[in-house]
C-alpha positions as CSV (number, residue, x, y, z in Angstrom):
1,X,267.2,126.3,116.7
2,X,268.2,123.2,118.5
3,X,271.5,121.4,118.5
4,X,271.2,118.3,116.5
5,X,270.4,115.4,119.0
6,X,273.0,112.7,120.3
7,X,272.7,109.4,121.6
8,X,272.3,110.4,125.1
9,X,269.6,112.8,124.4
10,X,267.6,110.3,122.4
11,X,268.2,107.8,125.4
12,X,266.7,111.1,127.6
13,X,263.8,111.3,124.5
14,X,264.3,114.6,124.2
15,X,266.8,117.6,122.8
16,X,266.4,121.1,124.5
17,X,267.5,124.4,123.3
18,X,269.6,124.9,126.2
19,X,267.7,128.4,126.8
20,X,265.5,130.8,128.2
21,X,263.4,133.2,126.1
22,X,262.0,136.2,127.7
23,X,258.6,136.9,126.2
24,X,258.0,140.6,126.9
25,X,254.4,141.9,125.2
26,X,251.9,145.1,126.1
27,X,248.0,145.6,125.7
28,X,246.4,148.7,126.3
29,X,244.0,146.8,128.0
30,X,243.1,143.3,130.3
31,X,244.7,140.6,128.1
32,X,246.0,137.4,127.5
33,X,249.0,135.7,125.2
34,X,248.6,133.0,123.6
35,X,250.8,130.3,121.6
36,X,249.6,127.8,118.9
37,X,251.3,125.9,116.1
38,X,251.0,127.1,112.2
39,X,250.3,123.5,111.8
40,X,249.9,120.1,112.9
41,X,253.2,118.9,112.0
42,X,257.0,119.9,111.5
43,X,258.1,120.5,107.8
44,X,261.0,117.9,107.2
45,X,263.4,118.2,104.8
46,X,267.5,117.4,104.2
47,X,267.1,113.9,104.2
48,X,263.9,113.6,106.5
49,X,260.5,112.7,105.2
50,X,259.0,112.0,108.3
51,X,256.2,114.4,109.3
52,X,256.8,114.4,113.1
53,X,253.6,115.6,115.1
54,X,254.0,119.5,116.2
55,X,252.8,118.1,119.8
56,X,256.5,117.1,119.6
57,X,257.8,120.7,120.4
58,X,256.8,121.4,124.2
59,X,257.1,124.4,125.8
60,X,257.3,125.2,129.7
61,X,256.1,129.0,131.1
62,X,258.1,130.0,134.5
63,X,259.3,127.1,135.4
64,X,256.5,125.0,134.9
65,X,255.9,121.3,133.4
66,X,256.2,121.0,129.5
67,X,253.1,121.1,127.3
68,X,252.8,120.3,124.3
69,X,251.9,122.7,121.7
70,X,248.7,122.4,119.6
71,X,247.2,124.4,116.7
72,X,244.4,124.9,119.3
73,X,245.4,128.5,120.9
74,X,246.4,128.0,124.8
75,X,246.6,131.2,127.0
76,X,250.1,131.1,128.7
77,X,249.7,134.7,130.7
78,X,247.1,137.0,130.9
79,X,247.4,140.3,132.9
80,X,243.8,142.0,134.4
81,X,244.6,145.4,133.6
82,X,246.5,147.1,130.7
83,X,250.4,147.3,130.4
84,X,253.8,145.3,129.8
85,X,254.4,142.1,130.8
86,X,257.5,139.4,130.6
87,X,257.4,135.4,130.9
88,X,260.0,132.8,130.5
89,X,259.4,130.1,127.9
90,X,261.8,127.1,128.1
91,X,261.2,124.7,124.6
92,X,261.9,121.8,124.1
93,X,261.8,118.6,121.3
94,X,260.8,114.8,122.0
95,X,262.3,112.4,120.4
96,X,261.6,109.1,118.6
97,X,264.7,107.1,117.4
98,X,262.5,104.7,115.7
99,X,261.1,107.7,114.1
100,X,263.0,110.4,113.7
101,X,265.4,110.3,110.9
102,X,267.8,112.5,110.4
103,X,267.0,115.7,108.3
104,X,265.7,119.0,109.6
105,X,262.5,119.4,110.3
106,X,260.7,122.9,110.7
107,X,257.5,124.1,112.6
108,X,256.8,127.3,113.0
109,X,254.5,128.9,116.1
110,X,252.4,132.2,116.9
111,X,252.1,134.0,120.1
112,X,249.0,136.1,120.4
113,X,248.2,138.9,122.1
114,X,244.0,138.8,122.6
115,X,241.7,141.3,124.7
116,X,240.0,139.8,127.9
């Protein structure tokens, strides 16, 4: 959930959760995770009828640059033998003013766990 943008963060072009997630998963043996988008764009609603691209929603892994997320699977840690591991994923939203309205808009994203 992200606060509902203000006039400074659509001068920035972009609204941020304002947190960390720790991603914790487990294979029982060499694997990767994965993220992808459920589809290609948000689900708007209250108000909004705009269907703002999910490439929108960007997410960063330990403190690296944002990427945007695709419907295309991207690997965002992979361990070479079994067991746990953790990452942090920061998110984050750009935004349009000339596009987006206001309204809620919903997109809803996968990680994977695959075999190596």
């Amino acid at each position: 959930t992200f606060p509902t943008p203000t006039a400074t963060e659509f001068d920035l072009g972009v609204v941020d959760a304002y947190e960390t997630s720790t991603l914790t998963y487990f294979g029982n043996l060499p694997h990767s995770v994965e993220i992808e988008a459920n589809a290609t764009a948000f689900t708007p609603s209250g108000g909004s009828t705009y269907d703002k691209p999910a490439g929108d929603f960007e997410y960063s892994v330990d403190g690296a640059a944002f990427v945007p997320i695709s419907t295309t699977a991207a690997e965002i840690a992979s361990a070479t033998s079994a067991g746990a591991g953790t990452a942090t994923v920061d998110y984050q939203i750009m935004l349009d003013e000339s596009l987006d309205v206001p309204g809620t808009y919903d997109l809803g994203f996968t990680y994977t766990v695959v075999p190596n």
